[in-house]
C-alpha positions in Angstrom: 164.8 140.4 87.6 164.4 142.2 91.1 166.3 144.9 92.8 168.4 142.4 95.1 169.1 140.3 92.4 170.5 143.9 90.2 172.7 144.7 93.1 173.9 141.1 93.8 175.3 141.2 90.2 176.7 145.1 90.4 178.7 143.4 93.3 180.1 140.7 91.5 180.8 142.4 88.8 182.7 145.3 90.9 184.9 142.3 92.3 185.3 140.7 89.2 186.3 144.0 87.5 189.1 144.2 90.5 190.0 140.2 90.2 190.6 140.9 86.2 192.7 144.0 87.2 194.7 142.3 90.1 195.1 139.5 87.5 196.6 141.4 84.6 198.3 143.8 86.9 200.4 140.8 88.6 201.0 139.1 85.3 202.3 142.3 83.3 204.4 142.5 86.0 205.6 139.0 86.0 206.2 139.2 82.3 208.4 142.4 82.9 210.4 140.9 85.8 211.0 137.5 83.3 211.3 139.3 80.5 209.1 137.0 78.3 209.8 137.1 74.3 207.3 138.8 72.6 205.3 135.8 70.7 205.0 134.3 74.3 203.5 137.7 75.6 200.9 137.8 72.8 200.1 134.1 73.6 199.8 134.8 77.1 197.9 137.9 76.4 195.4 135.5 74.7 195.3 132.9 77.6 194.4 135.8 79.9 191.5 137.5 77.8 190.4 133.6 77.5 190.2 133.0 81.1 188.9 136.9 82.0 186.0 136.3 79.6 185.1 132.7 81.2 185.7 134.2 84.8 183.3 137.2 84.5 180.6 135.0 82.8 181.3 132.1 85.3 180.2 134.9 87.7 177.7 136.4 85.4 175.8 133.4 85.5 175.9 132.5 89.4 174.6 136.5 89.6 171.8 136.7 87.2 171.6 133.4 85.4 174.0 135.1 82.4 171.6 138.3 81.9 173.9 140.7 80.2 172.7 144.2 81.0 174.4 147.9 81.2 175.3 148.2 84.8 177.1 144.5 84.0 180.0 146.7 81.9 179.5 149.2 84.7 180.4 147.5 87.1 183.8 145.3 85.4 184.8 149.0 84.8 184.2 150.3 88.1 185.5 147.4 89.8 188.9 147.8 87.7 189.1 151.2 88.2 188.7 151.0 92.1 191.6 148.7 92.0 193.9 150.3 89.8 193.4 153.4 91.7 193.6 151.8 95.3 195.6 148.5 95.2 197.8 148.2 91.7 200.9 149.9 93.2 200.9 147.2 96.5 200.2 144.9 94.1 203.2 145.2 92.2 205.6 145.7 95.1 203.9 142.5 96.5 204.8 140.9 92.9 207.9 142.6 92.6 209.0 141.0 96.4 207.4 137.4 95.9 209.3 136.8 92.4 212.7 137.6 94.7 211.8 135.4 97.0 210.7 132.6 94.4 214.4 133.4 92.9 216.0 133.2 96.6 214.8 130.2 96.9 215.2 128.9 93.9 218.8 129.4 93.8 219.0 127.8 97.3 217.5 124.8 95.8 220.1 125.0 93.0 222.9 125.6 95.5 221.7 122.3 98.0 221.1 120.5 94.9 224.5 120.7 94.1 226.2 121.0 96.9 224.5 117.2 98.3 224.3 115.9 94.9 227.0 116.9 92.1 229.8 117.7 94.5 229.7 114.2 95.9 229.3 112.5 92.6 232.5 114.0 91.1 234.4 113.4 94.2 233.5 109.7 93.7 233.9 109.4 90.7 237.4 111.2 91.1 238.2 108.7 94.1 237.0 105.8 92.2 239.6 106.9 88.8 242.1 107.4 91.8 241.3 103.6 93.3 241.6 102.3 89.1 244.7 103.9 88.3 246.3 102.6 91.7 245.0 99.3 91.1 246.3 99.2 87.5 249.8 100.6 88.8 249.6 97.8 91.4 249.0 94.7 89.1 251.8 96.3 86.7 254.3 96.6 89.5 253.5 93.0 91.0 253.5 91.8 87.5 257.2 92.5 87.0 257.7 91.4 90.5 256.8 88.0 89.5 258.5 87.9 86.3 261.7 89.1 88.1 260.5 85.7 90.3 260.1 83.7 87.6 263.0 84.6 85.5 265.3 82.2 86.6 262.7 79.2 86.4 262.5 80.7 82.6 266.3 80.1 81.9 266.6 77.1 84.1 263.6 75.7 81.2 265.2 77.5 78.3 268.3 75.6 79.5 266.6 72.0 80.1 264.8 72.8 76.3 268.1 73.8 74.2 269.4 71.0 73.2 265.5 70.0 71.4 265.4 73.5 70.4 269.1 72.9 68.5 267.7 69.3 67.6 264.4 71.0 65.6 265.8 74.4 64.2 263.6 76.4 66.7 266.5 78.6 67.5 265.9 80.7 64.9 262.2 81.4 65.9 263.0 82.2 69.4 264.8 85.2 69.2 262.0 87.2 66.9 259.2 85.7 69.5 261.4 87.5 72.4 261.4 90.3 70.7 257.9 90.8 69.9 256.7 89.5 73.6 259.2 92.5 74.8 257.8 95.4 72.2 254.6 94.4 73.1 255.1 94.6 76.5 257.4 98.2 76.1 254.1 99.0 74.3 251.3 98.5 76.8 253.3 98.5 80.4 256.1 101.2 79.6 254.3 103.9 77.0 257.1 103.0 74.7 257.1 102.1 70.9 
C-alpha cells in the first residue's frame, strides 16, 4: 500500500469517525427529546452499532480495498474526537431546534386536519340528524293531518258497514281492534304506553 493511498484512508476514516459521532450525537439526542422506552433504546442502540460498523467498512473498502491497519482505529478516534470537541454542542441545538419545528408542524397538520376534515363531518352529520328528525316530525304531523281528513270518510263507512257488522257479530271484535290500533299508535307516535 503507498503513502497516498495511507493518507486517503486516514481521511476517511477522520470523517467517518465525525459522521459516527454526528450520528449518535443527533440520535441520543432524539431519544432524550422522545423519551424512548428503554427496550426500544437498546434496540436502537443495536441498529446504530449495525449501521456504524457497515458505514466505516463501506468506507474502509473504497479507501484501501478493506486493509484494516492501526492508523484505521486512529483515525475513527480522531475523527470523533474532533467532532465532539468542535461541532456536538451545535449539533444538539440544531437537533434540539429541528425536533420543535417537526412538532410545530406537526401539530399544524393535526390542527388543518381537523379543522377541514372532522369539524365538517360532525357538523353534517349533526345537520343531516337535524334534516331526519324534522322529516320524521313532518310525516308524523301530516300523518294526523290526514287522519283528521279522513276521519269522517271512516264514520261515514263505519256507518254504511253497521248494519253487516250487527248482521255477523263483528261488533264485539271492533272495539278491541280500536283499541289496539290506538295503543299502538300512543306507542310509536306519542312516547306513551
Amino acid at each position: 500500500m503507498n503513502l497516498d493511498t495511507q493518507w486517503l484512508t486516514l481521511c476517511m476514516m477522520l470523517f467517518s469517525g465525525a459522521v459516527l459521532g454526528l450520528a449518535f450525537n443527533s440520535y441520543r439526542v432524539v431519544s432524550e427529546q422522545l423519551h424512548f422506552p428503554r427496550w426500544c433504546t437498546h434496540l436502537l442502540d443495536l441498529v446504530y452499532w449495525l449501521g456504524a460498523a457497515m458505514f466505516v467498512f463501506e468506507m474502509l473498502f473504497r479507501s484501501n480495498n478493506g486493509e484494516l491497519r492501526l492508523y484505521v482505529f486512529l483515525g475513527l478516534f480522531l475523527g470523533g474526537w474532533i467532532y465532539f470537541l468542535l461541532f456536538s454542542v451545535a449539533t444538539e441545538k440544531f437537533v434540539v431546534m429541528l425536533i420543535k419545528i417537526i412538532r410545530i408542524i406537526w401539530r399544524g397538520i393535526l390542527r388543518t386536519y381537523h379543522i377541514l376534515i372532522v369539524t365538517p363531518l360532525i357538523g353534517l352529520y349533526k345537520l343531516i340528524k337535524m334534516l331526519l328528525r324534522f322529516a320524521w316530525a313532518t310525516t308524523i304531523f301530516l300523518g294526523k293531518i290526514m287522519l283528521q281528513c279522513l276521519m269522517p270518510f271512516w264514520k261515514l263507512f263505519m256507518w254504511m258497514l253497521s248494519p253487516l257488522v250487527k248482521a255477523t257479530g263483528m261488533n264485539n271484535w271492533i272495539p278491541a281492534i280500536k283499541r289496539t290500533i290506538i295503543s299502538i299508535w300512543k306507542r310509536w307516535f306519542k312516547g306513551g304506553t
